[in-house]
C-alpha positions as CSV (number, residue, x, y, z in Angstrom):
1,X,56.0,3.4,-21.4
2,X,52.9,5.1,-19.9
3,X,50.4,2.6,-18.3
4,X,47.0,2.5,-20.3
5,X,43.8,4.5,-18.3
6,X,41.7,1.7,-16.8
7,X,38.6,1.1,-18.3
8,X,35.2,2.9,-18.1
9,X,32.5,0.8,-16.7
10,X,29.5,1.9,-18.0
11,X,25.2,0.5,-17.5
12,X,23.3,1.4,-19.9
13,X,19.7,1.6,-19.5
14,X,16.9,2.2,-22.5
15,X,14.0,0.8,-22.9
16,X,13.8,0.0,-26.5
17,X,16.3,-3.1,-27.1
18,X,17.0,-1.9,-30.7
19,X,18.1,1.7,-29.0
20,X,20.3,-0.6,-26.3
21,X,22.0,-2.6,-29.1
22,X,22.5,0.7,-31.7
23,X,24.0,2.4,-28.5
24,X,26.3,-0.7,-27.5
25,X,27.7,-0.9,-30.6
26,X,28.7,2.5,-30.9
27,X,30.0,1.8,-27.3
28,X,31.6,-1.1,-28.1
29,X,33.6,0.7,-30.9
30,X,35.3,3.2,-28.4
31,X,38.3,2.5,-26.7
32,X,38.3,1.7,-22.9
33,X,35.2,1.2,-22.1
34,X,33.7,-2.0,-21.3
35,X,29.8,-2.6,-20.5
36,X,28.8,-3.8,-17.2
37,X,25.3,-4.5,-17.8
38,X,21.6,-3.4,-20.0
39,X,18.7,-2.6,-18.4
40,X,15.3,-1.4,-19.6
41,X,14.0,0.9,-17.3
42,X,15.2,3.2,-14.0
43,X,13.3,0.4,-11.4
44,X,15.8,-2.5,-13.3
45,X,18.7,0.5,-12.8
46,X,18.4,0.8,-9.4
47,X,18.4,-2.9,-8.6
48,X,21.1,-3.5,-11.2
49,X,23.2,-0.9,-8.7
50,X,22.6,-2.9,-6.0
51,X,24.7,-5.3,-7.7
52,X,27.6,-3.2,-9.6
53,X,30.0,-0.3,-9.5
54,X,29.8,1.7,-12.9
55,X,32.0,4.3,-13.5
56,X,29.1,5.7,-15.2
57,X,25.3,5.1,-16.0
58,X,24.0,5.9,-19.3
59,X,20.1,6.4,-19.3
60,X,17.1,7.6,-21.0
61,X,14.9,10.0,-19.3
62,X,11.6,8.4,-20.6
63,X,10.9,4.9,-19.6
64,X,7.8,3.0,-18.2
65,X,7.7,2.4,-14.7
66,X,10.3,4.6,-13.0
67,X,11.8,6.8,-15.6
68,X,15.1,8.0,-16.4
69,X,14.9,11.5,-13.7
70,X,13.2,9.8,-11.3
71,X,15.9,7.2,-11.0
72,X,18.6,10.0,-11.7
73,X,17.4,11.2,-8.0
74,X,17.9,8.2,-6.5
75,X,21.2,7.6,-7.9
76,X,22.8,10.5,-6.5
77,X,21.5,10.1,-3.5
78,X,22.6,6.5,-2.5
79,X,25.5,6.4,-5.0
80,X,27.0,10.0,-5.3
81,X,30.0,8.0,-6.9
82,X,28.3,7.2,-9.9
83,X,28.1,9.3,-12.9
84,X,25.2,9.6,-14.9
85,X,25.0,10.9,-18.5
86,X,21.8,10.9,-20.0
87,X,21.1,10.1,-23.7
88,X,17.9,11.5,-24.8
89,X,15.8,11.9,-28.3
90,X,15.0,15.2,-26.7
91,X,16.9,18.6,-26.5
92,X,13.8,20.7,-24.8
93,X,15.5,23.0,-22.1
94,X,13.2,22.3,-19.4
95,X,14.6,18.3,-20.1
96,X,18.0,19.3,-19.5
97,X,17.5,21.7,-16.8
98,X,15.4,19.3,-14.7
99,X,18.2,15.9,-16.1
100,X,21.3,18.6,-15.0
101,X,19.6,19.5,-11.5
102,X,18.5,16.1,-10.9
103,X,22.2,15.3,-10.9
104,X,23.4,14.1,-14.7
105,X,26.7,15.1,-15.4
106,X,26.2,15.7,-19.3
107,X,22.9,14.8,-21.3
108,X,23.4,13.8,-24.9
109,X,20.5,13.9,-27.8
110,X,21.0,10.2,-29.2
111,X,21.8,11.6,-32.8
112,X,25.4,12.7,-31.4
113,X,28.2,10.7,-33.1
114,X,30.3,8.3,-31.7
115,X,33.1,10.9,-31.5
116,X,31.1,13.1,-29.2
117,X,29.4,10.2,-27.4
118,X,33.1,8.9,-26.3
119,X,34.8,12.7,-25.9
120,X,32.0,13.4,-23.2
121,X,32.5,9.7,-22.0
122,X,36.0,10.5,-20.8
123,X,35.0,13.9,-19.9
124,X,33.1,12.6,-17.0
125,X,35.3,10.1,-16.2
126,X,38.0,12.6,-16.6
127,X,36.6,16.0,-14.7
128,X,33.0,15.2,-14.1
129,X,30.5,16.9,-16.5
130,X,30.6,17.4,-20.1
131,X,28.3,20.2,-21.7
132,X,28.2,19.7,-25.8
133,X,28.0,22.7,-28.1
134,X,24.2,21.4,-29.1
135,X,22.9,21.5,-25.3
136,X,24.8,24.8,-24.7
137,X,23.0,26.3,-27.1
138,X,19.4,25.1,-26.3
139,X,20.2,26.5,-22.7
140,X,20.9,29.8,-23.8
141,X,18.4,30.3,-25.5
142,X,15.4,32.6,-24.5
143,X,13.0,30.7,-22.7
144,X,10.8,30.6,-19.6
145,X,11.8,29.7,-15.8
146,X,12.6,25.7,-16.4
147,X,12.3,23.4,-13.5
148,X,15.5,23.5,-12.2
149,X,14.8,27.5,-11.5
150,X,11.5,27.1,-9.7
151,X,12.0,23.5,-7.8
152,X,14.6,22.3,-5.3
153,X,15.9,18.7,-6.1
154,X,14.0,17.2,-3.4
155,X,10.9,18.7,-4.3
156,X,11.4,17.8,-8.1
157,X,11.9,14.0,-6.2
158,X,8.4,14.7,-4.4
159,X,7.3,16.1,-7.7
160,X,7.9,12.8,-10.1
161,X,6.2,10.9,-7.0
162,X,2.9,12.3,-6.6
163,X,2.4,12.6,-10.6
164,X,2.9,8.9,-10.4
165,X,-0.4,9.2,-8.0
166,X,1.7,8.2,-4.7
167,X,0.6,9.1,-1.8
168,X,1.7,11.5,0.7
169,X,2.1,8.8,3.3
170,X,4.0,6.2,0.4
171,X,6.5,9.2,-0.7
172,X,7.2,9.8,3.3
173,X,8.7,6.2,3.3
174,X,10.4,5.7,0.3
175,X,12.5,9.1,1.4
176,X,12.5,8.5,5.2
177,X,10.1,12.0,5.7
178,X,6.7,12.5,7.9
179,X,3.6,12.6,6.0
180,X,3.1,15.9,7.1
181,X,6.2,16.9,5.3
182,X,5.8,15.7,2.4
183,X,2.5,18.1,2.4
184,X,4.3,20.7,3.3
185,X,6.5,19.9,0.0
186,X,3.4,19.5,-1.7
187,X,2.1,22.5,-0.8
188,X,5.3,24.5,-1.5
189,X,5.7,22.9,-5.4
190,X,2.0,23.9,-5.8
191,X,2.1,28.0,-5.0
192,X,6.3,27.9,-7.0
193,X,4.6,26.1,-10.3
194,X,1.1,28.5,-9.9
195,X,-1.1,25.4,-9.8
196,X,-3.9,24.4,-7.7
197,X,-4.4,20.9,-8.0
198,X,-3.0,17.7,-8.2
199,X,-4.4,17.6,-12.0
200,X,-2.3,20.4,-13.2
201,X,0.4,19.4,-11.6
202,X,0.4,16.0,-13.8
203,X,-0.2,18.6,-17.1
204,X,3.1,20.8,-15.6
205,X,5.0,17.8,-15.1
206,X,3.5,16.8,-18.8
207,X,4.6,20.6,-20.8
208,X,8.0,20.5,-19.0
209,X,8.7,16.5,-21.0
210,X,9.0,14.9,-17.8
211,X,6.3,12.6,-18.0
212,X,4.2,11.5,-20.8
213,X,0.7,11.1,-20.6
């Protein structure tokens, strides 16, 4: 007899608890997998990762504090073992550009059923990524240059930092870069997204869903 696949690990991370219960009962209904821990927003994610080992992290992208991308960023960079797939009321392309090239493996709108939710589960676990026929589609359709198209990932990092009014100084230490760099960054985002001032900026940030003002 075959042994059985170990489990999927998974931390989920929404900030509406009656979202985190519907989604860990669906969860809860799939075979092999087993949840780790909740949390309610991408600050509580990170810390929570201090801690544990997911196979992989199930998010939102819009949360207060530190959202969903911004802690996406994060993730891959101190835990490139983790897998995230994001689970989102939103199917805008720009989203799942900017989720896909912040490092998600496979982004989910949260009306998928609990078929698809647990085929792209073992997907990831399985080969990495899963793409669904519903995102697919969204991608290829006609639109303009997304995120992902005009911004590196480190400057999309940058980016999510000063709309959250940081400073050049504060982003330089949180990623371990001179001030001066980070206005070079700055600099660099501005003349790639054709705005002038920190103002737009927010408003780009704003059109393209990843912040909500």
């Amino acid at each position: 007899m075959q042994p059985l696949p170990p489990d999927i690990s998974i931390v989920l991370a929404d900030d509406h608890p009656l979202v985190r219960a519907g989604i860990r009962s669906i969860l809860s209904s799939i075979a092999g997998v087993r949840i780790l821990a909740e949390v309610g927003d991408g600050r509580e994610l990170l810390e929570c990762l201090e801690r544990l080992t997911p196979d992989i992290v199930i998010t939102d992208i819009s949360m207060p504090g530190m959202d969903g991308l911004t802690a996406l960023v994060q993730i891959r960079s101190r835990y490139p073992e983790v897998r995230v797939v994001v689970l989102s009321m939103h199917d805008a392309p720009e989203q799942i550009q900017a989720a896909m090239a912040a490092g998600a493996c496979a982004y989910l709108r949260k009306d998928a059923s609990d078929f698809e939710l647990g085929s792209a589960l073992h997907s990831v676990r399985a080969t990495g990524s899963y793409v669904s026929a519903a995102v697919m589609k969204q991608l290829l359709a006609d639109k303009p240059p997304s995120v992902s198209d005009q911004l590196t990932p480190r400057q999309l990092e940058i980016l999510m930092m000063l709309v959250r009014g940081m400073t050049s100084k504060e982003i330089g230490y949180a990623l371990g870069l001179s001030s001066k760099t980070v206005d070079v960054h700055r600099g660099r985002i501005m003349e790639r997204v054709g705005v002038r001032d920190l103002a737009s900026l927010v408003v780009y940030a704003a059109r393209h869903g990843l912040i909500k003002l």
